[in-house]
VOLO-379204 format. One record per residue (C-alpha): residue number from 1; residue in three letters; chain; x, y, z. Coordinates in Angstrom, 1 decimal, padded with zeros to 4 digits. Each point is the difference from the previous one (the first is absolute). Layout:
// VOLO-379204
[NUM, Ala, A, [X, Y, Z]]
...
This chain:
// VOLO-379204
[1, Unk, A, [126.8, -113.5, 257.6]]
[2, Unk, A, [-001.3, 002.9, -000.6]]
[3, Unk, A, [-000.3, -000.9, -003.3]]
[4, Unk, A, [-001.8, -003.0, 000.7]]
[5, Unk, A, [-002.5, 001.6, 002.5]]
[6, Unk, A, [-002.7, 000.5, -002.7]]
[7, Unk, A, [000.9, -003.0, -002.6]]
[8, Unk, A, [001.3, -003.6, -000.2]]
[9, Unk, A, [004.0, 000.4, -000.7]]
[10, Unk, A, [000.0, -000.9, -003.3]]
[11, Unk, A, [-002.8, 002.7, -001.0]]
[12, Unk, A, [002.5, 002.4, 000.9]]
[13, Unk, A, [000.7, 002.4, -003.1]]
[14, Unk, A, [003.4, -000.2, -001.0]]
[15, Unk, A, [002.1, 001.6, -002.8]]
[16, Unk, A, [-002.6, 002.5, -000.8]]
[17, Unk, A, [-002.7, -001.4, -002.0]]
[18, Unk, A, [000.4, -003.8, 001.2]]
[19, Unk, A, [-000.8, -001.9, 003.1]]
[20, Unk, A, [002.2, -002.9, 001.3]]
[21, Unk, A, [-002.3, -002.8, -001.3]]
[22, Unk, A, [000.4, 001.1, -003.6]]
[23, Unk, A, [003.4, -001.2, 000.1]]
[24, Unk, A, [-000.5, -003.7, 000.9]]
[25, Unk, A, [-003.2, 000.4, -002.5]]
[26, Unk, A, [002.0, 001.4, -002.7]]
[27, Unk, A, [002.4, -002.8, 000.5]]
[28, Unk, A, [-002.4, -002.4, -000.3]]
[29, Unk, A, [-001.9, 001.7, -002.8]]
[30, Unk, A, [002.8, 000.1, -001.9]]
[31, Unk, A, [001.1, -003.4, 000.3]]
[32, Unk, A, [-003.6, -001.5, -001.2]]
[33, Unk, A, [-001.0, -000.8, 003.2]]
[34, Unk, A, [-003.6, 001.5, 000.4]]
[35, Unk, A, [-002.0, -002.3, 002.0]]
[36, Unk, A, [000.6, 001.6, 003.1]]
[37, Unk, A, [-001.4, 000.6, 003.6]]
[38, Unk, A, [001.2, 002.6, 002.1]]
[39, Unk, A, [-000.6, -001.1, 003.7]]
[40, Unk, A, [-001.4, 003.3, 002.4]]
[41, Unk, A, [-000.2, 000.3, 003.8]]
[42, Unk, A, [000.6, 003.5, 001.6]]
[43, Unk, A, [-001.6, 002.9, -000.9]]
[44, Unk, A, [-000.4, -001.3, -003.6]]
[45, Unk, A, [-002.8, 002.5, -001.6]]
[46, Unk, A, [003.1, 001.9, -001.6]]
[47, Unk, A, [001.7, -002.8, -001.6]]
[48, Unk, A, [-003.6, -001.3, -000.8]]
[49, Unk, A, [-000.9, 002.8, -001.6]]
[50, Unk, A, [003.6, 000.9, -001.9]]
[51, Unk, A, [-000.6, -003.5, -001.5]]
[52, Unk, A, [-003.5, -000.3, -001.4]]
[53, Unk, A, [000.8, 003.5, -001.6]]
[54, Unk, A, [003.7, -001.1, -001.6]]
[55, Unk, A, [-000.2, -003.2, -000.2]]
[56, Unk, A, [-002.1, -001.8, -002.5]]
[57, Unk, A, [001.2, -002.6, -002.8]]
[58, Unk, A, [-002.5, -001.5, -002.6]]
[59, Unk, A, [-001.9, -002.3, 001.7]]
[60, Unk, A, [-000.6, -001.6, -003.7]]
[61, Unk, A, [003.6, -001.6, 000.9]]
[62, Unk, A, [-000.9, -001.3, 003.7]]
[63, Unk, A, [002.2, 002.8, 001.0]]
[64, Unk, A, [-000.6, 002.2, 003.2]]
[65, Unk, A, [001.2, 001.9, 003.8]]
[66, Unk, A, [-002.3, -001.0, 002.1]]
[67, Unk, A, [000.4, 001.8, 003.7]]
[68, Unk, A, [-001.0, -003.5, 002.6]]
[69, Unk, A, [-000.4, 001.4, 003.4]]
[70, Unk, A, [000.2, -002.0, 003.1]]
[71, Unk, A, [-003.1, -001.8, 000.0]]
[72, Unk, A, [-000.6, -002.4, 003.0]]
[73, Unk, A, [-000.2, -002.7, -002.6]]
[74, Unk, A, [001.5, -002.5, 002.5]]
[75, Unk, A, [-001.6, 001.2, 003.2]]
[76, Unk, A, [-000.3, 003.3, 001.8]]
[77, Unk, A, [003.7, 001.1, 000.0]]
[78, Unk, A, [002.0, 002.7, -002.4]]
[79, Unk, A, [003.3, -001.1, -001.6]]
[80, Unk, A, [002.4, -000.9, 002.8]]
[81, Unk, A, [002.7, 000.1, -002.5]]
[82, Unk, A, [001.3, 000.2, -003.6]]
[83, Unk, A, [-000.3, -003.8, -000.6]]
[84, Unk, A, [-003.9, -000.3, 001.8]]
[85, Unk, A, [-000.8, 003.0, -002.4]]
[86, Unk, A, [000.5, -002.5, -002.7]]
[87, Unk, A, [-001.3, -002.7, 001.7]]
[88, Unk, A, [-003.5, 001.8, 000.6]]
[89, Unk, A, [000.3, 000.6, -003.5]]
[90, Unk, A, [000.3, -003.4, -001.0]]
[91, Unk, A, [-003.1, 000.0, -002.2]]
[92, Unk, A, [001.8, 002.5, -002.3]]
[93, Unk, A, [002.8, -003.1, -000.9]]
[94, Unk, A, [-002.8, -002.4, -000.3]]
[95, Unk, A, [-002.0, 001.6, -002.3]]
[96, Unk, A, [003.2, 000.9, -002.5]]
[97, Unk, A, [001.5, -003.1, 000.7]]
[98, Unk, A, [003.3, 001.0, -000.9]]
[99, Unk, A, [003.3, -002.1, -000.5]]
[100, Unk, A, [001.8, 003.1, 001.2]]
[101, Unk, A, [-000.7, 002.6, 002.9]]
[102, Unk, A, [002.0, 003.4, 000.1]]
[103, Unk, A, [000.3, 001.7, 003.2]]
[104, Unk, A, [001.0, 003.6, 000.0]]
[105, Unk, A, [000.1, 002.7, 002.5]]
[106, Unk, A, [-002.0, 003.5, -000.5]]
[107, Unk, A, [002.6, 002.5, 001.2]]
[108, Unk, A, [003.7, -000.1, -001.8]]
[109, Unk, A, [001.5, 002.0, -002.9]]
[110, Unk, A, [001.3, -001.9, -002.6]]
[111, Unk, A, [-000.4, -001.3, -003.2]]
[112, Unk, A, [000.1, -003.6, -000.7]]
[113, Unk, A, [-000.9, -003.0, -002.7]]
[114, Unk, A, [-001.5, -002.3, 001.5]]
[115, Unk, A, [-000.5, -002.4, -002.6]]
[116, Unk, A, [003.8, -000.3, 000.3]]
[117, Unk, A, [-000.2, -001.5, 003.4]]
[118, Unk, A, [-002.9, -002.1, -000.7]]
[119, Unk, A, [001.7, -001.7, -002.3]]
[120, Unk, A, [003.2, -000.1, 002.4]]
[121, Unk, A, [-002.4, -001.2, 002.2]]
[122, Unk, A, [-000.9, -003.0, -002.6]]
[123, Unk, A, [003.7, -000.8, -000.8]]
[124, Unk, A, [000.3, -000.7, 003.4]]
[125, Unk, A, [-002.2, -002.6, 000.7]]
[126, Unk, A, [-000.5, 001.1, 003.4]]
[127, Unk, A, [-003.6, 000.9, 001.6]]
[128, Unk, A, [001.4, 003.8, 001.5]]
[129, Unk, A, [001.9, 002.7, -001.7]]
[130, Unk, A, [000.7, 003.3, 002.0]]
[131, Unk, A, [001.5, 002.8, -001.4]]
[132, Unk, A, [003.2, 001.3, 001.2]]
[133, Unk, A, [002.0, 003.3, -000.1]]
[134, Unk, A, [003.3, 000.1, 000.3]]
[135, Unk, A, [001.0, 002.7, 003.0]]
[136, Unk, A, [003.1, 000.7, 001.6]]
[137, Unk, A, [001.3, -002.8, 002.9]]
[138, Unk, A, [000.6, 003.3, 002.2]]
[139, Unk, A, [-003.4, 000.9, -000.1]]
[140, Unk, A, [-002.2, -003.3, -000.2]]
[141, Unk, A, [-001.0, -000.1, 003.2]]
[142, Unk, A, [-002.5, 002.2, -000.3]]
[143, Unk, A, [-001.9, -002.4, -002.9]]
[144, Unk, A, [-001.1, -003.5, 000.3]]
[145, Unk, A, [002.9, -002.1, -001.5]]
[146, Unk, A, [-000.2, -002.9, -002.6]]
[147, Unk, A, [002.7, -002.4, 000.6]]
[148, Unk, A, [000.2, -001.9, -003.7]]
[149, Unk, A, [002.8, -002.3, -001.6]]
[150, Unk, A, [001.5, 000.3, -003.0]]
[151, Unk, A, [-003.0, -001.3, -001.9]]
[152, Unk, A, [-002.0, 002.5, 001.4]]
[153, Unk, A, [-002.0, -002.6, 002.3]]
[154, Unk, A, [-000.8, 001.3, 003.3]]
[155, Unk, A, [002.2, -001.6, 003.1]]
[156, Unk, A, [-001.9, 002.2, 002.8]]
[157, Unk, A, [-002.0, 003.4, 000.4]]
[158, Unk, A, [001.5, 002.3, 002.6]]
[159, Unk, A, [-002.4, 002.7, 001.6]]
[160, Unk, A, [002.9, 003.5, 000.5]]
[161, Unk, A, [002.8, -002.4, 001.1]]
[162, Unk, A, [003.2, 001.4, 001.8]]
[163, Unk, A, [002.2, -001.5, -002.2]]
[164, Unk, A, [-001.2, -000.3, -003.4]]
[165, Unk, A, [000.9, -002.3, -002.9]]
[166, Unk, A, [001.8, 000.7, -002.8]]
[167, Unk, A, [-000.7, -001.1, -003.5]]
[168, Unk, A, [002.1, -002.8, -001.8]]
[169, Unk, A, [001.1, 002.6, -002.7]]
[170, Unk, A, [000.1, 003.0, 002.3]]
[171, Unk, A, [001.2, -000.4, 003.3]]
[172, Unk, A, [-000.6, 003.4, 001.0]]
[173, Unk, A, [-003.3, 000.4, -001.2]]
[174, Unk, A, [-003.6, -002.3, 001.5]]
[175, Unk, A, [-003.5, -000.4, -001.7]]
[176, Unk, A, [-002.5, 002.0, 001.5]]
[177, Unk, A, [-003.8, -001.4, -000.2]]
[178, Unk, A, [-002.2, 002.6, -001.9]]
[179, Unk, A, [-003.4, -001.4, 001.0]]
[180, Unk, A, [-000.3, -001.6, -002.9]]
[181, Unk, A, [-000.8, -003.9, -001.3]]
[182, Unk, A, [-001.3, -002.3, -002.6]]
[183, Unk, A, [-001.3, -003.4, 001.7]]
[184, Unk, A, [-001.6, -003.2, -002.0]]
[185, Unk, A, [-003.4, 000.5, 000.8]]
[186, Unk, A, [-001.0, -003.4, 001.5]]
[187, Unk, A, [003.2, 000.1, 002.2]]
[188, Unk, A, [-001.2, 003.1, 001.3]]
[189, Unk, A, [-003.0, -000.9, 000.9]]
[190, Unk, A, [001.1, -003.0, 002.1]]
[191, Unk, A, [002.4, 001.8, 001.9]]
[192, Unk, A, [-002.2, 003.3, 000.5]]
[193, Unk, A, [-002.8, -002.7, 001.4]]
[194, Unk, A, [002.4, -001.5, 001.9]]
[195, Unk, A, [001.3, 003.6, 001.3]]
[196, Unk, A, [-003.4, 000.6, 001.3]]
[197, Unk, A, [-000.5, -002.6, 002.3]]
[198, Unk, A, [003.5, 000.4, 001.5]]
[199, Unk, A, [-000.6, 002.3, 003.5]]
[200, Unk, A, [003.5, 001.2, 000.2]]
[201, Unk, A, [-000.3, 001.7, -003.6]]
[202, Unk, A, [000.1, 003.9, -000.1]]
[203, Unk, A, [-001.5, -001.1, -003.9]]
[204, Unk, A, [002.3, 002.1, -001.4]]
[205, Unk, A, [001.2, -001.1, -004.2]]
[206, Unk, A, [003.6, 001.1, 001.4]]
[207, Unk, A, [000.4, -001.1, 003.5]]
[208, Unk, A, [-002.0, -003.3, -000.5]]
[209, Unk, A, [-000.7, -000.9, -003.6]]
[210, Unk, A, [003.2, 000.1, -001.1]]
[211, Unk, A, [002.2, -001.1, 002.3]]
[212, Unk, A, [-002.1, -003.2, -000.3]]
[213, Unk, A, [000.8, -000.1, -003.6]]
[214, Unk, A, [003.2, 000.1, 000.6]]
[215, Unk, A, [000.2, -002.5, 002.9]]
[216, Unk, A, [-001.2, -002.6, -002.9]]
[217, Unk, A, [002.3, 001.2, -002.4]]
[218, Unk, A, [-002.7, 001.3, -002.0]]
[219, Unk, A, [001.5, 003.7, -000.8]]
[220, Unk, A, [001.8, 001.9, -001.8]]
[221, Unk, A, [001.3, 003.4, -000.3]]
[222, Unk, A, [-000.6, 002.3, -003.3]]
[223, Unk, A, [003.1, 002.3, -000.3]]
[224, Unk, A, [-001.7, 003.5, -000.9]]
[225, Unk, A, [003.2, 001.3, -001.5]]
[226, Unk, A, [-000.9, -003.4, -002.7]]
[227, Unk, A, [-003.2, 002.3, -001.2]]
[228, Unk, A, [000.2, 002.7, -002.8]]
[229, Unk, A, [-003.0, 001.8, -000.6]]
[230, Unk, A, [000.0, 002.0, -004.0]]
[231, Unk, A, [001.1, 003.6, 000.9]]
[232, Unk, A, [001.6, -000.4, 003.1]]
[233, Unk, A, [003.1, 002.4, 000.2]]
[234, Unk, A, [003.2, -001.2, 001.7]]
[235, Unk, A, [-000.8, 001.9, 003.0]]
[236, Unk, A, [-003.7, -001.0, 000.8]]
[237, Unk, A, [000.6, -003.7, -001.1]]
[238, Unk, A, [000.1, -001.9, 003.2]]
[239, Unk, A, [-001.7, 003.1, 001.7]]
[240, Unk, A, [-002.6, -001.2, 003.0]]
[241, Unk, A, [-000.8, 001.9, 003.1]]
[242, Unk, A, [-002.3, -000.8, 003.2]]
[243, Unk, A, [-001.5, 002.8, 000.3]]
[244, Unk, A, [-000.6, -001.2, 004.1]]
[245, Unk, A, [001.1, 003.1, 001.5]]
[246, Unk, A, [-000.4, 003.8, -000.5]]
[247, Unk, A, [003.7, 000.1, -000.6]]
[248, Unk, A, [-000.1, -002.4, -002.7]]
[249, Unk, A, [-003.4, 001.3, -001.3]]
[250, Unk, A, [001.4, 004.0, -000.4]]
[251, Unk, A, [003.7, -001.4, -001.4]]
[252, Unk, A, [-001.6, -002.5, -002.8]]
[253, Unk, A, [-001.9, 003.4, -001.3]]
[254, Unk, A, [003.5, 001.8, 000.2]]
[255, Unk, A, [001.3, -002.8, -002.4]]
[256, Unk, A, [-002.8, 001.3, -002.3]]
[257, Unk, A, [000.8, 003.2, -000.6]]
[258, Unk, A, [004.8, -000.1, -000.8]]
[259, Unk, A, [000.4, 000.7, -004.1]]
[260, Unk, A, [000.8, -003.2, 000.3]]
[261, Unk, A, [-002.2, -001.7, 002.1]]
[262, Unk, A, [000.3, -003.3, 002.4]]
[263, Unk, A, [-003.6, -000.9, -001.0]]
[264, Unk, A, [-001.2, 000.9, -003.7]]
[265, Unk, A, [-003.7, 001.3, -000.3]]
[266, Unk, A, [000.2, 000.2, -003.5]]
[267, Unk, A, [000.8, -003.4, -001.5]]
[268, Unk, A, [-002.6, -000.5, -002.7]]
[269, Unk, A, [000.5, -003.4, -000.6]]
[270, Unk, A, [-000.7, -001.5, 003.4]]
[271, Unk, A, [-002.3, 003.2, 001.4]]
[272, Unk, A, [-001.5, 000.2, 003.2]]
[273, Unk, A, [-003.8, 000.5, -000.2]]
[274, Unk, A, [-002.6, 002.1, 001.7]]
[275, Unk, A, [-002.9, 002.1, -000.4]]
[276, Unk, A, [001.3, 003.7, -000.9]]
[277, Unk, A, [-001.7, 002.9, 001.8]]
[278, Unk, A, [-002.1, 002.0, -002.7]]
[279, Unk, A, [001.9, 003.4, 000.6]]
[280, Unk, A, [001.3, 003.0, -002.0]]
[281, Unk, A, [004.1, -000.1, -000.9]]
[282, Unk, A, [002.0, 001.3, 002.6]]
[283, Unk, A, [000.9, 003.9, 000.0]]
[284, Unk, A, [002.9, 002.2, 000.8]]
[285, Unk, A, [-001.0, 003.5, 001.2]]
[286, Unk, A, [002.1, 002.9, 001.0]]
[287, Unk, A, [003.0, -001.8, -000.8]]
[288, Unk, A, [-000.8, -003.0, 002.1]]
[289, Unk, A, [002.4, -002.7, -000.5]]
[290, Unk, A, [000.3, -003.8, 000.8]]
[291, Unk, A, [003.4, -001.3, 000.2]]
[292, Unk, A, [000.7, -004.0, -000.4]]
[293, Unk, A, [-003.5, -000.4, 001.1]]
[294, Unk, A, [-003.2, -001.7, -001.3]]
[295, Unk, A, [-003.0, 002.2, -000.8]]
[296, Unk, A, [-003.2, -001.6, -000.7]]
[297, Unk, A, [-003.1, 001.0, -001.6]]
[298, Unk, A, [-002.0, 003.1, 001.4]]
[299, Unk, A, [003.0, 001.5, 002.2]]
[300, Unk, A, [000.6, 003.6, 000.2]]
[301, Unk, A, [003.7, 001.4, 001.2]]
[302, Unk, A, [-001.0, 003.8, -000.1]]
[303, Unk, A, [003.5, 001.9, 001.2]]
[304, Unk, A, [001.0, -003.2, 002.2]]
[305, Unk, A, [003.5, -002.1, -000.5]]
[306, Unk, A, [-000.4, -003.6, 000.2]]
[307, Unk, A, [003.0, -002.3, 000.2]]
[308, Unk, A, [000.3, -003.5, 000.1]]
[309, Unk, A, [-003.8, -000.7, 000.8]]
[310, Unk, A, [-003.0, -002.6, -001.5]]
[311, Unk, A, [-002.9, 002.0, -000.3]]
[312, Unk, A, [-003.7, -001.7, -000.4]]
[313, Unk, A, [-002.4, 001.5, -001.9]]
[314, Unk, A, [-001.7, 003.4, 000.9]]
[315, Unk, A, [002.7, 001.3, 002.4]]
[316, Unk, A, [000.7, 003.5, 000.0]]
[317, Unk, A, [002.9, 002.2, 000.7]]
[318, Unk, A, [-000.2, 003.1, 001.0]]
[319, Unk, A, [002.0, 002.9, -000.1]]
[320, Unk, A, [003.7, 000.1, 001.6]]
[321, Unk, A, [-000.7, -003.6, 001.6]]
[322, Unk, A, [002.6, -002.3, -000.1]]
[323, Unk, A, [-000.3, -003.5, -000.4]]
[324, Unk, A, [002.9, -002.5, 000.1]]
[325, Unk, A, [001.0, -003.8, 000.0]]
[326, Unk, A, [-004.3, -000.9, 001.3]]
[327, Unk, A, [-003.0, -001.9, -001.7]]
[328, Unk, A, [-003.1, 002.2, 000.0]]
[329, Unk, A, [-003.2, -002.1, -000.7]]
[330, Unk, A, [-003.4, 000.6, -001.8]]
[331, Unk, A, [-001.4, 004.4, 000.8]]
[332, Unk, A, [003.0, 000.8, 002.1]]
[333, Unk, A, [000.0, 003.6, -000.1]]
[334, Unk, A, [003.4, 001.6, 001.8]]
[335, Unk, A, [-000.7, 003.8, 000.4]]
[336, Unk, A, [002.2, 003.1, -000.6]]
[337, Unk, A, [003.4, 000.0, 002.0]]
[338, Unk, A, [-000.4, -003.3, 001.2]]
[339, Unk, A, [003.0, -002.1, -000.1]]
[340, Unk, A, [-000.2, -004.4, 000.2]]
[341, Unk, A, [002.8, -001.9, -000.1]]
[342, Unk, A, [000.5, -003.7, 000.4]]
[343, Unk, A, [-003.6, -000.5, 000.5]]
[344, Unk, A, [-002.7, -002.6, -001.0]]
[345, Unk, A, [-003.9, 002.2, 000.2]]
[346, Unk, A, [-002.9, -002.4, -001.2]]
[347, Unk, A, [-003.0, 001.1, -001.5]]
[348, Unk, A, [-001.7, 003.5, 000.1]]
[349, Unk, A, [002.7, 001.1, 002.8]]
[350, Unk, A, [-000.1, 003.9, -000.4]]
[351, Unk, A, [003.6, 001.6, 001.3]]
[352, Unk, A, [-001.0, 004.3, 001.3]]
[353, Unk, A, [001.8, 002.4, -001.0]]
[354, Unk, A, [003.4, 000.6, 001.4]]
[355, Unk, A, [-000.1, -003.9, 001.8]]
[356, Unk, A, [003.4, -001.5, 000.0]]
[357, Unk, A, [-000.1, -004.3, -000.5]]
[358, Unk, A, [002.8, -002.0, 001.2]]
[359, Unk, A, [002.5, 002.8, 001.0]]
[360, Unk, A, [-000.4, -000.2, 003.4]]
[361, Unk, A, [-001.1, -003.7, 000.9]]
[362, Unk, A, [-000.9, 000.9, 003.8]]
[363, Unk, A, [-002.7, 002.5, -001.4]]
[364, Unk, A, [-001.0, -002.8, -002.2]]
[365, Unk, A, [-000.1, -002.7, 003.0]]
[366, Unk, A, [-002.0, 002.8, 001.8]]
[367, Unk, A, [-002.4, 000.8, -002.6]]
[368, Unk, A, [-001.2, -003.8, -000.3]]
[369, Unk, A, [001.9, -000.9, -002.7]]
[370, Unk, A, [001.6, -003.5, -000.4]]
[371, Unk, A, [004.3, 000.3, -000.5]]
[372, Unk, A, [001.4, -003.0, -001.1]]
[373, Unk, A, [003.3, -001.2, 001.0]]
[374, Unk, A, [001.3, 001.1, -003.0]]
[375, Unk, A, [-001.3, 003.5, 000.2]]
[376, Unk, A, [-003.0, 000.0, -002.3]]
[377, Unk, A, [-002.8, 001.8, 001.2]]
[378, Unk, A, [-003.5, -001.3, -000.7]]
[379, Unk, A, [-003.1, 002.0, 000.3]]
[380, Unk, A, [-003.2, -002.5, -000.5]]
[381, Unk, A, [-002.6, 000.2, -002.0]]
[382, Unk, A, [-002.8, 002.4, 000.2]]
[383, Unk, A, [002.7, 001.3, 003.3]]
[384, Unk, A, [-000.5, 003.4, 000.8]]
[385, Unk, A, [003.3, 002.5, -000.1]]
[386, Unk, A, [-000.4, 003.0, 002.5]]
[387, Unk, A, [001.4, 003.6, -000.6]]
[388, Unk, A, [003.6, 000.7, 001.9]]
């Protein structure tokens, strides 16, 4: 939140031109996997919508996104959790009948083969694989933590323990669940079945689906830094970010935008797909500039200075208004002397003349806006800015 006020998280534009589902589609699309069902709950019409417009495969192949809303299939409740949404959705496995069922979440930056941890997930011989990033020991608390042996077989799933474990080849450093798995399909079923008549379960694929995996000795950990997607550079190799906080939402953009940056946009070999706004070339006017900064299609910088910002389409900068280190999303117009810093402003937020933006963070508090702990300033969408 606020970002999330109007839209399902991973609906949220991201990067400039992208929302956070076309990553995890991308992925998938790029791997040959293209048979695939994106489950929706809250507030879904712009995810909905972003997908019927961007994503379509030839259906001559069998090949499709198909958007499955909570449906009451099972009686009249909603999804109680991540593993009930697929269990409601049951129908979708029976009518593919699949050997295999990937499931991905909607919301993280990365890139990633995943035919390479299918087939990990093969070798092993084992019904569960989750994917694991390696993080620092110091700072695993904060993650749910995969406790593996050397041969990568899961010994017990910890949910932000005190004292995490480290791995067998790197004492200091712990595998981090990203959300991720690749189950045999008729195990899966079983245990999902067996999930849902179990009182006690929050139905959760993390808190309950895979700890039981791993209680039968049925799962195994996929070592992201094993995966090498064509193009990756040595920075942006094992890159992956939650994007679960403002925080980390406003400093995975800032990794966008260094000379060298954390998180490559421009890898053509493994790209990241979406529908591109139909919109003039940007334009520099009265010796406008953009400085380590993306500018997208349809922006106008007429006399401003822009530094370290992403820039949707259609935003426009107006004289003498500085803009630094911030993400300004789709018709953001910022008007003549105003200055933003640090600062997240969704859709068709319109800054007056002479406003100041995350200089003075009580004025922001008092003006509505949401700080973060991190400083960032967000102004929602459609939120209305009034004149100092």
């Amino acid at each position: 939140m606020p970002l999330t006020a109007d839209r399902a998280k991973p609906a949220v534009p991201f990067g400039g031109t992208y929302r956070l589902i076309d990553f995890v589609l991308s992925n998938l699309a790029n791997s040959n996997l293209r048979q695939i069902a994106v489950l929706t709950q809250y507030k879904s019409h712009s995810l909905d919508r972003h997908i019927s417009q961007t994503w379509r495969f030839s259906t001559m192949l069998g090949n499709y996104v198909a958007p499955v809303p909570a449906q009451q299939r099972l009686g009249p409740r909603w999804f109680q959790g991540s593993a009930d949404a697929i269990f409601q959705s049951m129908n979708l496995i029976r009518d593919e009948d699949p050997d295999y069922v990937v499931v991905f979440g909607a919301d993280n930056i990365y890139r990633m083969d995943i035919g390479q941890m299918i087939d990990a997930h093969i070798d092993s011989g084992l019904d569960a694989t989750i994917a694991g990033i390696r993080v620092p020991r110091s700072e695993a608390s904060a993650f749910g933590i995969i406790d593996a042996d050397e041969n990568n077989k899961i010994i017990e799933f910890l949910e932000k323990p005190a004292d995490p474990p480290g791995l067998p080849d790197s004492p200091d450093e712990s595998f981090a669940s990203m959300g991720n798995y690749v189950f045999s399909a008729k195990a899966l079923v079983d245990v999902l079945r067996a999930d849902a008549e179990d009182p006690t379960s929050r139905h959760d694929m993390g808190g309950n689906i895979v700890p039981f995996f791993t209680e039968q000795g049925e799962a195994a950990v996929y070592d992201f830094k094993d995966n090498h997607v064509p193009g990756a550079t040595e920075k942006d190799q094992d890159y992956w970010r939650d994007v679960g906080t403002i925080d980390a939402f406003h400093e995975s953009h800032m990794d966008l935008v260094s000379v060298e940056p954390e998180f490559s946009l421009y890898n053509n070999e493994w790209p990241i797909w979406t529908h591109q706004e139909q919109a003039p070339g940007a334009k520099f006017t009265i010796r406008g500039r953009a400085e380590d900064s993306i500018v997208n299609a349809g922006c106008i910088i007429s006399g401003g200075e822009v530094d370290r910002t992403v820039m949707s389409p259609r935003v426009h900068v107006d004289k003498w208004a500085q803009v630094s280190d911030s993400v300004l999303m789709n018709k953001v117009r910022v008007g003549k002397n105003a200055v933003v810093r640090n600062a997240i402003l969704d859709k068709n937020v319109v800054v007056p003349d002479g406003v100041q933006i995350g200089v003075d963070h009580e004025h922001d508090r008092a003006r509505g806006f949401h700080v973060s702990e991190g400083g960032v300033v967000v102004v929602g969408k459609d939120q209305e800015i009034p004149k100092d």
